[in-house]
N, CA, C and O atoms as a printed pandas DataFrame, in Angstrom:
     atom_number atom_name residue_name chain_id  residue_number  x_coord  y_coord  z_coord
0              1         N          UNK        A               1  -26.654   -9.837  -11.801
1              2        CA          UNK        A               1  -25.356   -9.304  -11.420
2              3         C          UNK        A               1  -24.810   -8.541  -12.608
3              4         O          UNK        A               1  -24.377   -9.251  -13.515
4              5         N          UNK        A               2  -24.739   -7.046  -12.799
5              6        CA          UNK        A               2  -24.278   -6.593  -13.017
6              7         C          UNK        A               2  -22.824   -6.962  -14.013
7              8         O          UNK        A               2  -22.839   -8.158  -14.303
8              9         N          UNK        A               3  -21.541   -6.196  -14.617
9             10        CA          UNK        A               3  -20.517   -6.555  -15.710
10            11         C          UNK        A               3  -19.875   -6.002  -14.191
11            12         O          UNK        A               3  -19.601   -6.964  -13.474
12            13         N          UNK        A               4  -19.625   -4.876  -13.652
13            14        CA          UNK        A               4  -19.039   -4.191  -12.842
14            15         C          UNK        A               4  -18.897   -5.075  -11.308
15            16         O          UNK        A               4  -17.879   -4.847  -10.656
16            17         N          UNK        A               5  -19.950   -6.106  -10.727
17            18        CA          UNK        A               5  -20.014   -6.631   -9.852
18            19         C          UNK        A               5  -19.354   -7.849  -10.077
19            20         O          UNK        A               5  -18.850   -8.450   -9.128
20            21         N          UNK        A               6  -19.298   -8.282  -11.218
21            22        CA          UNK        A               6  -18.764   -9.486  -11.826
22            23         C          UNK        A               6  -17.592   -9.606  -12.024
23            24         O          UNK        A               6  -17.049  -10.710  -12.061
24            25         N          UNK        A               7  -16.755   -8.105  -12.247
25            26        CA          UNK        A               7  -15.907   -7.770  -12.391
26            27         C          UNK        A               7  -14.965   -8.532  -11.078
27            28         O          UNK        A               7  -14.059   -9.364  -11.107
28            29         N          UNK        A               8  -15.833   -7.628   -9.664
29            30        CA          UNK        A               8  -15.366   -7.772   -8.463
30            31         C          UNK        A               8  -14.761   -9.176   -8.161
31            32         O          UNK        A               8  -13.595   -9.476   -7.903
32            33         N          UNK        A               9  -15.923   -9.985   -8.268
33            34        CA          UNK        A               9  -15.681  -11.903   -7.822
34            35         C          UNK        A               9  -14.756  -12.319   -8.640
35            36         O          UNK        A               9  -14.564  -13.507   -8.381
36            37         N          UNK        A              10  -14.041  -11.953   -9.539
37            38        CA          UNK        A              10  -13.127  -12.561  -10.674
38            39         C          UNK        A              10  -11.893  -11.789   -9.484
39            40         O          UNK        A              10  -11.771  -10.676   -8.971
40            41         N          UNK        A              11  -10.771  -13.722   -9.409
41            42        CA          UNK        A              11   -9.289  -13.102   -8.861
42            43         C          UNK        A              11   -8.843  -12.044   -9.255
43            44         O          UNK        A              11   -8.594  -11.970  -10.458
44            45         N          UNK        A              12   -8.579  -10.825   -8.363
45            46        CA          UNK        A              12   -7.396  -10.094   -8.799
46            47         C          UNK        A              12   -6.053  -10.151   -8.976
47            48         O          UNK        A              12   -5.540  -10.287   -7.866
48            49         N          UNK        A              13   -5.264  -10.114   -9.801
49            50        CA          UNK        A              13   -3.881  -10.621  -10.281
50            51         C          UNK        A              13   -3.066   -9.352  -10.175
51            52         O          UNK        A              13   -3.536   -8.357  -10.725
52            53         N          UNK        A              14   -2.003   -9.258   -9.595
53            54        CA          UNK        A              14   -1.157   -8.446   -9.652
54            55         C          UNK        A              14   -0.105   -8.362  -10.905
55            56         O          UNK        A              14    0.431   -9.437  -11.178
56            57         N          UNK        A              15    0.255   -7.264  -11.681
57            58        CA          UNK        A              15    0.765   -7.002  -12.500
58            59         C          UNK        A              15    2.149   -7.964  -12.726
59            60         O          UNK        A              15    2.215   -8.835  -13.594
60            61         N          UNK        A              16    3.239   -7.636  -11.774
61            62        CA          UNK        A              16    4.028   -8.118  -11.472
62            63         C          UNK        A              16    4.376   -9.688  -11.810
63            64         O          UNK        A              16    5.156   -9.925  -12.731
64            65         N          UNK        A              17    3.737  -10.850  -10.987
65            66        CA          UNK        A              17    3.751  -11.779  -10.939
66            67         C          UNK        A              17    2.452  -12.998  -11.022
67            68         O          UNK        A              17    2.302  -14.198  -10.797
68            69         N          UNK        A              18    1.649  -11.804  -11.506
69            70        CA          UNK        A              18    0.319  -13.080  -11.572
70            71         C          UNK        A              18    0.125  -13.778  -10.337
71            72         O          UNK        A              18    0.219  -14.992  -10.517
72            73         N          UNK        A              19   -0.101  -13.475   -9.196
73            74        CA          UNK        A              19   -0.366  -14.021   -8.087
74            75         C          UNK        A              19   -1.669  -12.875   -7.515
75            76         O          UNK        A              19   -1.636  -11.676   -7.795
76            77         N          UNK        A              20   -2.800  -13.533   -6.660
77            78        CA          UNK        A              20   -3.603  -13.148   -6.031
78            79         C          UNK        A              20   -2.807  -11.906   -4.954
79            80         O          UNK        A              20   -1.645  -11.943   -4.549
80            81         N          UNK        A              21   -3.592  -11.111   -4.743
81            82        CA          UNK        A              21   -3.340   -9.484   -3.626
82            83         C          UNK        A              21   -3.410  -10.076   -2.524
83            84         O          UNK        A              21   -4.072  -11.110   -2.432
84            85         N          UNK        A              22   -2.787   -9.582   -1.526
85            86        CA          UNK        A              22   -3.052   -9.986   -0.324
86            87         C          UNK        A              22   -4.647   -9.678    0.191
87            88         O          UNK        A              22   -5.443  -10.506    0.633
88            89         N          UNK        A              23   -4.829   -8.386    0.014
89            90        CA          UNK        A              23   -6.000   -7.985   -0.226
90            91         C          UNK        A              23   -7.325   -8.851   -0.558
91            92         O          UNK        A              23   -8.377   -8.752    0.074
92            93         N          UNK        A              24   -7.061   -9.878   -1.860
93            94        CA          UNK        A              24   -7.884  -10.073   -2.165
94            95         C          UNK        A              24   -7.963  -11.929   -1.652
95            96         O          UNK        A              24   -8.910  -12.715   -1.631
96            97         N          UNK        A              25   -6.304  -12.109   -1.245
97            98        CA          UNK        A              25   -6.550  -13.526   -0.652
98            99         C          UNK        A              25   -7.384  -13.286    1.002
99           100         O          UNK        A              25   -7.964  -14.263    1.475
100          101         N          UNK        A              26   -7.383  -12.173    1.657
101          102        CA          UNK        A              26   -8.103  -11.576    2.790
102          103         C          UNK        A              26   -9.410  -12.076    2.480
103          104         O          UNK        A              26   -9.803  -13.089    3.059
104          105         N          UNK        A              27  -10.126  -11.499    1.645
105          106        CA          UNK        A              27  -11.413  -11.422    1.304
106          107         C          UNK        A              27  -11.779  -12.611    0.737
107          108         O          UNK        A              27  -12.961  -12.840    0.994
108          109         N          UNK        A              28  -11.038  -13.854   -0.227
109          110        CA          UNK        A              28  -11.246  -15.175   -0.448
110          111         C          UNK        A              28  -11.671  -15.897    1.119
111          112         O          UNK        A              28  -12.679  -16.513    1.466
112          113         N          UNK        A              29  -10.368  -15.499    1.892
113          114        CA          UNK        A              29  -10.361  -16.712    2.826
114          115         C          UNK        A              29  -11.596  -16.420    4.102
115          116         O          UNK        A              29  -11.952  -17.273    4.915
116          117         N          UNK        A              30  -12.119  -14.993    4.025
117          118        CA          UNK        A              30  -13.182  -14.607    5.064
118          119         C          UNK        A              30  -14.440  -14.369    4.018
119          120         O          UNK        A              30  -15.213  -13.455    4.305
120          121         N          UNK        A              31  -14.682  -15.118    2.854
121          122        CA          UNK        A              31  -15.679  -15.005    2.248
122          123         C          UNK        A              31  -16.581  -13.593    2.129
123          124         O          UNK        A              31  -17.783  -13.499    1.877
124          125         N          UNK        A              32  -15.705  -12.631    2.367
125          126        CA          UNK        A              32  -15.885  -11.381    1.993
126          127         C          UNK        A              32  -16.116  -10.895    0.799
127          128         O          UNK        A              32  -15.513  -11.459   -0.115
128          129         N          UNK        A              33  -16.992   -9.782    0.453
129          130        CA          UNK        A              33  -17.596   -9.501   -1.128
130          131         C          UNK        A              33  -17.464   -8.207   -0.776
131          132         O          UNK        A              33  -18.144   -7.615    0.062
132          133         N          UNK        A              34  -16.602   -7.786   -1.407
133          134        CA          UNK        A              34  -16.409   -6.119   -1.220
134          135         C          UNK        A              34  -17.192   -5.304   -2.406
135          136         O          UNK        A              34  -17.289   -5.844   -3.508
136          137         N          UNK        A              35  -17.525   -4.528   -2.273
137          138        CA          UNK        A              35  -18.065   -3.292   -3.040
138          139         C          UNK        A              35  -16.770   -2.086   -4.019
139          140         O          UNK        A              35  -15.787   -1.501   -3.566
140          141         N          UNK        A              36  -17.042   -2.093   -4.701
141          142        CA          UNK        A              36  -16.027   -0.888   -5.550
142          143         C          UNK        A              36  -15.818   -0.317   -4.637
143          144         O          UNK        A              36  -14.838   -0.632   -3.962
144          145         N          UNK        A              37  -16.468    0.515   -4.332
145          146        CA          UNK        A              37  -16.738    1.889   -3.387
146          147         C          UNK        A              37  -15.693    1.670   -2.704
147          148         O          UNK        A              37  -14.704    2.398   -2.783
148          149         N          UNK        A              38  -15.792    0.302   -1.691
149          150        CA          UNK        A              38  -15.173    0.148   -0.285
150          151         C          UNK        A              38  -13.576    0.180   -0.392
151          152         O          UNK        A              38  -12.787    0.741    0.368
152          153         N          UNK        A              39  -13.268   -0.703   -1.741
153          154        CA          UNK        A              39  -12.257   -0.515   -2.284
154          155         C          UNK        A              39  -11.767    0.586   -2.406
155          156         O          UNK        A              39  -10.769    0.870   -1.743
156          157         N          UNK        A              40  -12.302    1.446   -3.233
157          158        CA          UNK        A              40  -11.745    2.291   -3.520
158          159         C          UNK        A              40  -11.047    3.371   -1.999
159          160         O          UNK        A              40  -10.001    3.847   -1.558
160          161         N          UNK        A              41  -12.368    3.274   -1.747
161          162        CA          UNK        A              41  -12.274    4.152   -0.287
162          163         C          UNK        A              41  -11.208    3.691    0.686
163          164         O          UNK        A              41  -10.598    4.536    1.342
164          165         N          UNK        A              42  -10.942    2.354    0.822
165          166        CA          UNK        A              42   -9.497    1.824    1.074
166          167         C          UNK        A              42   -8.210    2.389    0.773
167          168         O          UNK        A              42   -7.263    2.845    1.414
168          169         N          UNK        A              43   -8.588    2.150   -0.729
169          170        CA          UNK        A              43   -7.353    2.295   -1.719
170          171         C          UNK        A              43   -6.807    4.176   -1.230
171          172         O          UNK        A              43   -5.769    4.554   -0.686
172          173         N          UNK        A              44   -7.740    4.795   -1.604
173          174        CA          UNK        A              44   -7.360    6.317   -1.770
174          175         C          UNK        A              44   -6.869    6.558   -0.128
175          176         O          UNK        A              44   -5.991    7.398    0.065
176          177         N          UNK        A              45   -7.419    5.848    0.991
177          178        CA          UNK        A              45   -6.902    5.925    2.512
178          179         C          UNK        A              45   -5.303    5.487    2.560
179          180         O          UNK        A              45   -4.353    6.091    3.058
180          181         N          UNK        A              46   -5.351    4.193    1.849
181          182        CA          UNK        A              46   -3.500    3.622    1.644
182          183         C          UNK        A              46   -2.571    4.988    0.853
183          184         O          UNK        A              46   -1.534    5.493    1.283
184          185         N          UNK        A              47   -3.142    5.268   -0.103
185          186        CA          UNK        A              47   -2.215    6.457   -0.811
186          187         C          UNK        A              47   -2.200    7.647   -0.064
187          188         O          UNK        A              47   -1.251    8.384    0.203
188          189         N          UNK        A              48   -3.345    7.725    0.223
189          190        CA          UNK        A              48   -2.755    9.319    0.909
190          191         C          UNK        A              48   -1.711    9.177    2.139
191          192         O          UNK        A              48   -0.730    9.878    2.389
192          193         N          UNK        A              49   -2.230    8.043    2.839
193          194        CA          UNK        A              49   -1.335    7.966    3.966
194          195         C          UNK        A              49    0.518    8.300    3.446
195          196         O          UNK        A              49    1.471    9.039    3.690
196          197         N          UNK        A              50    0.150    7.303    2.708
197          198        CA          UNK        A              50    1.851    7.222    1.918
198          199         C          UNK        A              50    2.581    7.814    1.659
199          200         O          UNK        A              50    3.782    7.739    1.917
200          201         N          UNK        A              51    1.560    9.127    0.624
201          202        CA          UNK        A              51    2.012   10.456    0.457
202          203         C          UNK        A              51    2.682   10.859    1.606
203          204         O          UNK        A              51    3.871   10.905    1.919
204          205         N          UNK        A              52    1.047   11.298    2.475
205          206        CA          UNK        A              52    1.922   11.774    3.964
206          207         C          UNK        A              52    2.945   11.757    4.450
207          208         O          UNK        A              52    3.625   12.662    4.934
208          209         N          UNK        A              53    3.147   10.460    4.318
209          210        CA          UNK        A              53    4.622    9.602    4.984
210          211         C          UNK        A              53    5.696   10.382    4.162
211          212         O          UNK        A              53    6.641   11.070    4.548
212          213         N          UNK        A              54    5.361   10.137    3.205
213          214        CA          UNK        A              54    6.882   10.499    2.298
214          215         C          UNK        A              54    7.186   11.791    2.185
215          216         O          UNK        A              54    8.323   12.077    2.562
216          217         N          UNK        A              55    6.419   12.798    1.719
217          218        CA          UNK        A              55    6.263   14.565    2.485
218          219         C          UNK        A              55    6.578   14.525    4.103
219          220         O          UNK        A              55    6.922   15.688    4.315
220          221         N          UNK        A              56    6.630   14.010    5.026
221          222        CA          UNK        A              56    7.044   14.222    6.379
222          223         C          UNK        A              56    8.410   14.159    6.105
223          224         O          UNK        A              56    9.224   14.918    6.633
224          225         N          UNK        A              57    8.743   13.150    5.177
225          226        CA          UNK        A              57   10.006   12.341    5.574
226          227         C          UNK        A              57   11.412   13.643    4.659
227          228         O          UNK        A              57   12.509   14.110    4.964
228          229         N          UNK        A              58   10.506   13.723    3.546
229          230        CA          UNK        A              58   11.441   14.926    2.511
230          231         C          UNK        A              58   11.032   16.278    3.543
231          232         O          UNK        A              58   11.961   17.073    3.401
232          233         N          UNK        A              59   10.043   16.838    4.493
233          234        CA          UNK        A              59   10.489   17.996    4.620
234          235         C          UNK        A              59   11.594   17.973    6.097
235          236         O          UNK        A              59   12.276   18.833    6.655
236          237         N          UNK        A              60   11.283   16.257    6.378
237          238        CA          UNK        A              60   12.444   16.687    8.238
238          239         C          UNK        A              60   13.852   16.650    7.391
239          240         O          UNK        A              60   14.800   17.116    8.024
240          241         N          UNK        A              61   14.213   16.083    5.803
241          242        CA          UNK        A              61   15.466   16.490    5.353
242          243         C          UNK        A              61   15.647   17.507    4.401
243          244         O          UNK        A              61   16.397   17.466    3.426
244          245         N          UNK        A              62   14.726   18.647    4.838
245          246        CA          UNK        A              62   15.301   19.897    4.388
246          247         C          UNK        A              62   13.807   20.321    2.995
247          248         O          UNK        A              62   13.827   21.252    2.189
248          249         N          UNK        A              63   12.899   19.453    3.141
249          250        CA          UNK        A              63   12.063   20.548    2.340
250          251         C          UNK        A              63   11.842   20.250    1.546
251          252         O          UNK        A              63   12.316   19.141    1.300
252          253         N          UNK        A              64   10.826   20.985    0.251
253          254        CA          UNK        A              64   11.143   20.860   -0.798
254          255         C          UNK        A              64   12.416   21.209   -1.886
255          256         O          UNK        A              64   12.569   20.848   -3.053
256          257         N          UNK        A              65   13.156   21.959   -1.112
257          258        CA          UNK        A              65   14.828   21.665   -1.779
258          259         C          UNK        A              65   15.650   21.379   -1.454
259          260         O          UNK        A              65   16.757   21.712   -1.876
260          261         N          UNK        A              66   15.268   20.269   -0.115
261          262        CA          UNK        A              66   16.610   19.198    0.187
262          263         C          UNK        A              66   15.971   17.898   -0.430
263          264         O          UNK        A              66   15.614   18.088   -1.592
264          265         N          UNK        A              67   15.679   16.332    0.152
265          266        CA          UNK        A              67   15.546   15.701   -0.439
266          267         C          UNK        A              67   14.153   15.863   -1.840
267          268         O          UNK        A              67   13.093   16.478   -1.734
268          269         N          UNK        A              68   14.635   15.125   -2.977
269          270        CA          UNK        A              68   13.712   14.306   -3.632
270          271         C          UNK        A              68   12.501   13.415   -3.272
271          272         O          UNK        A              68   12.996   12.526   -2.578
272          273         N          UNK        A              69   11.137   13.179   -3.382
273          274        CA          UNK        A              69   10.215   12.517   -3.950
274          275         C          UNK        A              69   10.765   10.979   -3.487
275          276         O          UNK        A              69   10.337   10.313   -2.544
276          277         N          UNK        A              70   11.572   10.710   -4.198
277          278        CA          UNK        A              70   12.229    9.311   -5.194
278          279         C          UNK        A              70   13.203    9.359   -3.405
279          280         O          UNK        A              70   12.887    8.657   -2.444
280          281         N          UNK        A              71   14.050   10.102   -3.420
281          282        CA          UNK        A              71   14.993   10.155   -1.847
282          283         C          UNK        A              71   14.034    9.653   -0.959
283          284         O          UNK        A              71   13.870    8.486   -0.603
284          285         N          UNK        A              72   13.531   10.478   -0.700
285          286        CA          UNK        A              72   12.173   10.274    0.816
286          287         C          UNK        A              72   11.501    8.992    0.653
287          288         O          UNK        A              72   11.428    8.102    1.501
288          289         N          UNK        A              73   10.985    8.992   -0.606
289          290        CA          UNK        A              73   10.590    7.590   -0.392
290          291         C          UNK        A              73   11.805    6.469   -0.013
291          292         O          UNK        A              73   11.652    5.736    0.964
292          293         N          UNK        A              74   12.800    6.403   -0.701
293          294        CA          UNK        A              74   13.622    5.535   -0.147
294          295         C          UNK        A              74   13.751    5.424    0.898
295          296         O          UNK        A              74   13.565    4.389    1.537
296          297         N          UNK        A              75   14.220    6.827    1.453
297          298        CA          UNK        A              75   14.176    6.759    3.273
298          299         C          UNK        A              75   13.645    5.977    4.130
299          300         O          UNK        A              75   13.975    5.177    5.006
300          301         N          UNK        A              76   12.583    6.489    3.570
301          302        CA          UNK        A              76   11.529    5.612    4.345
302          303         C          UNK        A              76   10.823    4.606    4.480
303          304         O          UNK        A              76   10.021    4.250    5.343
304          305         N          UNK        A              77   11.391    3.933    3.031
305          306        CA          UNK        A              77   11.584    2.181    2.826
306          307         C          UNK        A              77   12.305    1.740    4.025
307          308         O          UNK        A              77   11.884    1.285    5.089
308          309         N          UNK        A              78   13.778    2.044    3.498
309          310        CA          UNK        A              78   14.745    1.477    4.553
310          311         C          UNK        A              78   14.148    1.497    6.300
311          312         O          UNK        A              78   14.058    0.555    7.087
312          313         N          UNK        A              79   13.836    2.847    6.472
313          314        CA          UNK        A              79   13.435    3.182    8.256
314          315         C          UNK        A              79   12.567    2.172    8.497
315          316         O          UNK        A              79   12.653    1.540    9.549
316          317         N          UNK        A              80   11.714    1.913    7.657
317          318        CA          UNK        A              80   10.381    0.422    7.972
318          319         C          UNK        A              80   11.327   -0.809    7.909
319          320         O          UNK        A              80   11.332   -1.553    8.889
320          321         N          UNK        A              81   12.155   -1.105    6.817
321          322        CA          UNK        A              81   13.135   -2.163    6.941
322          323         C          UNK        A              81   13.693   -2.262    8.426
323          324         O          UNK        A              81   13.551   -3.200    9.210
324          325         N          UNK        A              82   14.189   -1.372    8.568
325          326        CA          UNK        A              82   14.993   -1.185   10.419
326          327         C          UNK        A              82   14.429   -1.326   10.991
327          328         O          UNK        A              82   14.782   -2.209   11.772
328          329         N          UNK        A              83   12.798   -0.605   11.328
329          330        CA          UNK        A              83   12.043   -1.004   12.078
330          331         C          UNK        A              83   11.412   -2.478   12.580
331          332         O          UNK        A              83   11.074   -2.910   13.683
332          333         N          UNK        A              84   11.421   -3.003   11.298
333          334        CA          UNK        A              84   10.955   -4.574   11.787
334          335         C          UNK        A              84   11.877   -5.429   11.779
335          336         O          UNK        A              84   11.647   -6.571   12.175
336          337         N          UNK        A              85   13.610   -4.905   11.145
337          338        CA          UNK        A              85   14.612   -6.137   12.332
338          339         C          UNK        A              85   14.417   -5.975   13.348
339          340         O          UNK        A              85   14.470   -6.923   14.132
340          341         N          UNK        A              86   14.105   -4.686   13.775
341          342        CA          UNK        A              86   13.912   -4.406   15.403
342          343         C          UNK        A              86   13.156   -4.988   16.216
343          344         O          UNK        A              86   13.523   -5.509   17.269
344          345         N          UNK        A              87   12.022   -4.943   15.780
345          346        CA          UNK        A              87   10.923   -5.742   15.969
346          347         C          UNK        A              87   10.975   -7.578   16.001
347          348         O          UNK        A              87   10.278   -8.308   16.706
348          349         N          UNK        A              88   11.900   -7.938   15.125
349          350        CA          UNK        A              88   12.093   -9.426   15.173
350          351         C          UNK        A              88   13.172   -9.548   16.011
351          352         O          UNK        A              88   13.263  -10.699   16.437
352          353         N          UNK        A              89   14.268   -8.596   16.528
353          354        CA          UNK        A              89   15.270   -8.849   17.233
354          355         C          UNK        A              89   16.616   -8.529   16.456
355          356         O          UNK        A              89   17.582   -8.452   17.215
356          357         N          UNK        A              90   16.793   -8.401   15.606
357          358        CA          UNK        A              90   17.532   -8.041   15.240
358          359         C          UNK        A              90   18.326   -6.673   15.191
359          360         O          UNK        A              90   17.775   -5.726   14.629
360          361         N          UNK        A              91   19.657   -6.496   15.774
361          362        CA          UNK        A              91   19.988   -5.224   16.189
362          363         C          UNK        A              91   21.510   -4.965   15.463
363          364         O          UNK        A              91   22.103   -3.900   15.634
């Protein structure tokens, strides 16, 4: 086994709080062994989406010279916030 594969099986810890990824408690609890690659190829699918999201969200308020980056993303924190009181019932 490889330094790089070895790498993989060692918990991943999040910066933040030293606690396991959801991600990676996924793959503990279904005895899953992921590959860099797959990861990665994950990873770069989560960001771009995000991007996406957040460029939709700054150009339906006006573009690149109505909202901010930093704005849009907020936006669109909150709209997911709303979305799942909604979703739990909450109105």
């Amino acid at each position: 086994m490889g330094a790089r594969h070895a790498a993989l099986t060692r918990p991943i810890k999040t910066l933040e709080n030293n606690t396991p990824t959801r991600q990676h408690r996924v793959q503990n609890l279904q005895n899953f062994r992921w590959e860099a690659e797959e990861i990665d190829r994950q990873l770069d699918r989560y960001m771009v989406d995000a991007w996406r999201a957040i460029r939709r969200v700054q150009h339906e308020r006006g573009g690149d010279k109505g909202a901010s980056l930093r704005a849009a993303a907020y936006v669109l924190a909150v709209q997911r916030v709303c979305e799942a009181e909604r979703h739990r019932g909450f109105d």
